[in-house]
C-alpha positions as a Markdown table, in Angstrom:
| # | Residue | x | y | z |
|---|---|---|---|---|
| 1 | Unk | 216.9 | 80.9 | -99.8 |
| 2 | Unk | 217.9 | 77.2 | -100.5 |
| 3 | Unk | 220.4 | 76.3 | -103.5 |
| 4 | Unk | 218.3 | 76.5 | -106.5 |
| 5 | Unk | 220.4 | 73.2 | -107.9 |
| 6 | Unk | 219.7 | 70.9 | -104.9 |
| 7 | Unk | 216.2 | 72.2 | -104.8 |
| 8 | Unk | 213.7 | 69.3 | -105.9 |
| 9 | Unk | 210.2 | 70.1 | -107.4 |
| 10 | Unk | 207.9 | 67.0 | -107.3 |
| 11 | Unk | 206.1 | 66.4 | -111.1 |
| 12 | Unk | 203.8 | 63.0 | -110.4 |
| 13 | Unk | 204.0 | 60.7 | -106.7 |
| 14 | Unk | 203.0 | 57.2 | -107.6 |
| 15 | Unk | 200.4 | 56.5 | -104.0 |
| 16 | Unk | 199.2 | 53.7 | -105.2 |
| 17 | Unk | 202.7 | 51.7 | -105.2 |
| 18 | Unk | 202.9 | 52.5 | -101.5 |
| 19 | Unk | 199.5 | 50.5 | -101.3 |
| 20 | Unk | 200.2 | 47.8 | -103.2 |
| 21 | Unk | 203.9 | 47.0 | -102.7 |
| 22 | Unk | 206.7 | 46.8 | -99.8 |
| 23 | Unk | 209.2 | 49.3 | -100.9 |
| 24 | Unk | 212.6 | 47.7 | -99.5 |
| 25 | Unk | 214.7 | 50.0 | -101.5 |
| 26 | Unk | 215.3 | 53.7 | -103.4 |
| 27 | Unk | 217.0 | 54.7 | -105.8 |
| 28 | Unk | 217.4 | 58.3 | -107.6 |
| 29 | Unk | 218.1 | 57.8 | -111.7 |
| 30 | Unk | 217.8 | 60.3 | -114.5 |
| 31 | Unk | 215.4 | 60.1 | -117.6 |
| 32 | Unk | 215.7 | 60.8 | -121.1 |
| 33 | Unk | 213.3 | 62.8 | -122.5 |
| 34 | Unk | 212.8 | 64.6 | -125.6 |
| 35 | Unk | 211.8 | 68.1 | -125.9 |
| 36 | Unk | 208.2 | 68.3 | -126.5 |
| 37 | Unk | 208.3 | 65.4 | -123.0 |
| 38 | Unk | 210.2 | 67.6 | -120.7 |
| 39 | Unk | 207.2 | 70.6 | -121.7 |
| 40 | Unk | 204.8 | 68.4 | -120.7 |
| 41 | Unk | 206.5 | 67.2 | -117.6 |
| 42 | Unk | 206.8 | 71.0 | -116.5 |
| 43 | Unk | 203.2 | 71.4 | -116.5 |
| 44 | Unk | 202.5 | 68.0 | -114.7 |
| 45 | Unk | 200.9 | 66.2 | -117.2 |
| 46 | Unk | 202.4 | 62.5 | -116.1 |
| 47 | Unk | 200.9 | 59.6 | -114.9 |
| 48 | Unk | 203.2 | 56.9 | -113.4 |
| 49 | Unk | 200.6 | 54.7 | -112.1 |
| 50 | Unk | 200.9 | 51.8 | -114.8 |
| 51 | Unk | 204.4 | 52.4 | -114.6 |
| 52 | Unk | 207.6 | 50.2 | -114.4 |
| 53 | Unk | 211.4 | 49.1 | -115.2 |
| 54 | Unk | 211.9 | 46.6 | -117.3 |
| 55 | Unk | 216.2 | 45.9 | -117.5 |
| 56 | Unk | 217.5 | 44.8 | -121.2 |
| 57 | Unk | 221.1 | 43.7 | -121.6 |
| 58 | Unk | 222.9 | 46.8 | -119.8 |
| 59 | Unk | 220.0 | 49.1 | -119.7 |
| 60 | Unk | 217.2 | 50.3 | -117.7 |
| 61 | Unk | 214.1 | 50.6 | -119.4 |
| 62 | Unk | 210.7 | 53.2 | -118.0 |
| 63 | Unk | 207.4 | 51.7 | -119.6 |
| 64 | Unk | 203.9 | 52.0 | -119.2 |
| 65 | Unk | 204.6 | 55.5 | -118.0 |
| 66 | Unk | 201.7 | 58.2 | -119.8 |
| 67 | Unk | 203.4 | 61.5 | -120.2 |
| 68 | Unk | 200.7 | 63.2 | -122.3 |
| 69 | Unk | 201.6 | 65.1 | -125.5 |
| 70 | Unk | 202.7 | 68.8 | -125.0 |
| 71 | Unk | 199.4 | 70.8 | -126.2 |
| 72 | Unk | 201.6 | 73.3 | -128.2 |
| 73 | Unk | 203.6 | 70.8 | -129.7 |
| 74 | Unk | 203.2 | 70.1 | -134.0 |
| 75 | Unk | 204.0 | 67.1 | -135.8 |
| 76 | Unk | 207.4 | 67.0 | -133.2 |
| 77 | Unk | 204.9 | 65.4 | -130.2 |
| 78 | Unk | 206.0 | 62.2 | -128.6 |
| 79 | Unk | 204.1 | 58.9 | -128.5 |
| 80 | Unk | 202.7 | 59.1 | -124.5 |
| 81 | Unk | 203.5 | 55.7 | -123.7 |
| 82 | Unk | 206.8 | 55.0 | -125.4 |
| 83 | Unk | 209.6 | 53.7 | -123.3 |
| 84 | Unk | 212.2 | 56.2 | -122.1 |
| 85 | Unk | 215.8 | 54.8 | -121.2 |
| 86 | Unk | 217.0 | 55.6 | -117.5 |
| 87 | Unk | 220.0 | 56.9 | -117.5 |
| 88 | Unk | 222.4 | 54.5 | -114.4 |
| 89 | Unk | 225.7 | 53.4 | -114.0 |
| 90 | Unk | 226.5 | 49.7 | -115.5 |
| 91 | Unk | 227.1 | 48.4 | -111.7 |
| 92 | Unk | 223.6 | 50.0 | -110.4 |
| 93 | Unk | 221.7 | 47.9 | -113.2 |
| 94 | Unk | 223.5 | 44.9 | -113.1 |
| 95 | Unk | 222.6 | 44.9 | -109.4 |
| 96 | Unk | 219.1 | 45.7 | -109.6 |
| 97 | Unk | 219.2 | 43.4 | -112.6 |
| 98 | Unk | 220.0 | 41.0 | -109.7 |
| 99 | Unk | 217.7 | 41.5 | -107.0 |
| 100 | Unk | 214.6 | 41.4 | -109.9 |
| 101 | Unk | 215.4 | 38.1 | -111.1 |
| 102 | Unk | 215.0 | 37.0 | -107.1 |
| 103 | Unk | 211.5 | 35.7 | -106.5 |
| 104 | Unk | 208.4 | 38.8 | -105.8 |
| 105 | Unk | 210.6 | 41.5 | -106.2 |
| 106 | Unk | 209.7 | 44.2 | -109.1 |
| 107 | Unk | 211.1 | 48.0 | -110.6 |
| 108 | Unk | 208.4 | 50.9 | -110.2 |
| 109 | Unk | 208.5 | 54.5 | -110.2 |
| 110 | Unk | 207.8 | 56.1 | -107.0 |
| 111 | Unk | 208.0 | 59.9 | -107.9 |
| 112 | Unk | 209.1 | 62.2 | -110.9 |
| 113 | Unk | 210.8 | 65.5 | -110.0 |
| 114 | Unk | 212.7 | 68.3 | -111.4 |
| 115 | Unk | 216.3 | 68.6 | -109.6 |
| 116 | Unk | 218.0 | 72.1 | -110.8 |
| 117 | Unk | 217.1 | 71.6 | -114.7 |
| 118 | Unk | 217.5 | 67.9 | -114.6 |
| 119 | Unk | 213.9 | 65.4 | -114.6 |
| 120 | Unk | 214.9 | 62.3 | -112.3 |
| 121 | Unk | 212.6 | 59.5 | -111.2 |
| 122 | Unk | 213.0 | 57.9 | -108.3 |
| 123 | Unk | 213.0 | 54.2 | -108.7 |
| 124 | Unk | 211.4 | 51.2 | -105.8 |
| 125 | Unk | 212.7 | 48.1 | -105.6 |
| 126 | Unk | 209.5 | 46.3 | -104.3 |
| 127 | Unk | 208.0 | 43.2 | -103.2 |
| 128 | Unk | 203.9 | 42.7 | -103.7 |
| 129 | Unk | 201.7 | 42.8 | -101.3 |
| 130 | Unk | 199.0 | 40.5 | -100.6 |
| 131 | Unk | 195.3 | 41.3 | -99.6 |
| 132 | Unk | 195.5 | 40.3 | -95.8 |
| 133 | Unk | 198.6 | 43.0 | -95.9 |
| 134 | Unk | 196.5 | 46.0 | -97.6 |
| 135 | Unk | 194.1 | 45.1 | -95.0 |
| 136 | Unk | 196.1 | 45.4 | -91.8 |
| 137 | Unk | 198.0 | 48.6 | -93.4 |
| 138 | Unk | 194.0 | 50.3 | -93.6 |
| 139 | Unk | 193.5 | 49.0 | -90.2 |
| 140 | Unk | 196.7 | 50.8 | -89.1 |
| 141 | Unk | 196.0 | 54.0 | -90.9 |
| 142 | Unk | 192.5 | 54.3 | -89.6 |
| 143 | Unk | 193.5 | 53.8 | -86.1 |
| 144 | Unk | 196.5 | 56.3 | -86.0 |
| 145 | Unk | 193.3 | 59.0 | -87.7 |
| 146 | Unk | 190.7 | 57.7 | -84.6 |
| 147 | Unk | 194.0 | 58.5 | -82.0 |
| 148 | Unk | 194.8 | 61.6 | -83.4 |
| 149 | Unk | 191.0 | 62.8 | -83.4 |
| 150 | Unk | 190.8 | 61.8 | -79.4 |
| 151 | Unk | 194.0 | 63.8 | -78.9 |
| 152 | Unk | 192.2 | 66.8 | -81.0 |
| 153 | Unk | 189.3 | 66.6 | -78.4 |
């Protein structure tokens, strides 16, 4: 049975980041949440599509990120879209902070997930893609399906 702390249960995958951006680089950061959020989390109820980082000063900011309000929840709910702070050392933001300001690159969540009791998101750095790109990755995709169907027969 694996370590229940290093075990990571996925919340919400972002897909669509894969298909409209090169992700060049990963990089694992907690979340804070309030109470009423991390119930909602737990029962999957996040959408990170619209999502990204926005750095201010020496923090890392999560926006556009639609955690929907706990359905047990009173008058404590959260506002879905507010903007949660991630939780990084000074020297990982300053760096990102860095390789944003550079021309085409941009912060977006990839994936929430649970690790142990802990909600972490794991953050892209990533460059846009253009159309001819999304093209020629559909291309690719839909000739690795047409190999493995002749293998199949």
């Amino acid at each position: 049975m694996p370590d229940r702390q290093s075990a990571h249960r996925d919340v919400a995958q972002n897909r669509r980041a894969f298909h409209d951006y090169f992700i060049d680089e990963r990089l694992e950061a907690g979340i804070e949440l309030t109470g009423t959020e991390v119930k909602s989390l737990r029962a999957g109820r996040v959408n990170l599509r619209d999502g990204f980082v926005r750095v201010d000063g020496d923090q890392a900011w999560l926006e556009g990120v639609h955690i929907s309000p706990y359905a047990q929840g009173s008058w404590t709910n959260h506002d879905p879209t507010r903007r949660r702070r991630l939780l990084l050392h000074h020297r990982q933001i300053t760096s990102l902070y860095g390789q944003v300001r550079q021309q085409g690159y941009t912060l977006i969540p990839l994936r929430m997930y649970f690790q142990g009791n802990w909600a972490k998101v794991e953050v892209g750095l990533a460059r846009g893609k253009k159309l001819y790109d999304k093209r020629q990755a559909v291309a690719e995709r839909d000739a690795r399906r047409e190999m493995a169907r002749a293998l199949k027969r």
